[in-house]
Residue, then its C-alpha position, 0 to 999 in steps of 0.5 A: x607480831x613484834x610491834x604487838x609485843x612493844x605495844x604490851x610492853x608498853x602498855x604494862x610499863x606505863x598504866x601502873x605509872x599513870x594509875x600511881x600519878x598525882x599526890x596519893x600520899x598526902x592524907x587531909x585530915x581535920x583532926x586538931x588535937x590540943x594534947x600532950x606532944x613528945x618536942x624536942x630541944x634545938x640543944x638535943x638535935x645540935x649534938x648530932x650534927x652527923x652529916x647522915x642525920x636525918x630525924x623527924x622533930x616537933x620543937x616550940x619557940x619563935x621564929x627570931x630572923x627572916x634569911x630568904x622567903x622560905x629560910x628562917x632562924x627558929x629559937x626555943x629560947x636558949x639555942x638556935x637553928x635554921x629552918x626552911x618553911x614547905x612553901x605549901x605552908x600558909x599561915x591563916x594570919x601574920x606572925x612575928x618574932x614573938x608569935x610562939x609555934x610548934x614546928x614539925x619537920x625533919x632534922x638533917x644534921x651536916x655543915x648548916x644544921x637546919x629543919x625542913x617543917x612541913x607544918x606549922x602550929x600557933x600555939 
């Protein structure tokens, strides 16, 4: 009886994990919209540089200077700040310091303000 009450347990613990496994949260979509998006500037993140600082963000410009694979310094032409580019992202061609993007990420204020970009658009 006992082991029949482990084997439930068990069974009730690990099937609802096994059922949630793998990337069910990322949504592929084909949609390429070309209209008006709400971005903000590197001047408007930098006044809240709180270390609790955590925002979704959508900033234009150039990546300027390569820190290591995935660290870059980003500007919008009158501020800069570091990003770190998802190594999921992959460009269909190279870019440059003059290759204009729109970046979308997460702002997270602190010592080294930075943006961690899940995606990445040429513009």
């Amino acid at each position: 009886m006992k082991n029949t009450v482990i084997a439930i347990a068990t069974a009730a613990i690990i099937l609802p994990a096994a059922a949630f496994a793998g990337d069910h949260n990322k949504i592929e979509t084909t949609l390429n919209y070309s209209g008006p998006v709400e971005t903000v500037t590197i001047a408007e993140l930098l006044n809240d540089t709180s270390l609790f600082t955590e925002k979704k963000a959508i900033v234009e410009g150039t990546l300027i200077k390569q820190i290591n694979a995935d660290t870059f310094i980003f500007s919008d032409g009158t501020k800069e700040i570091q990003v770190e580019i998802d190594d999921d992202i992959s460009m269909p061609s190279a870019i440059n310091a003059t290759t204009r993007l729109r970046l979308y990420g997460e702002y997270e204020g602190g010592n080294t303000p930075e943006i961690e970009v899940d995606r990445i658009l040429i513009l």
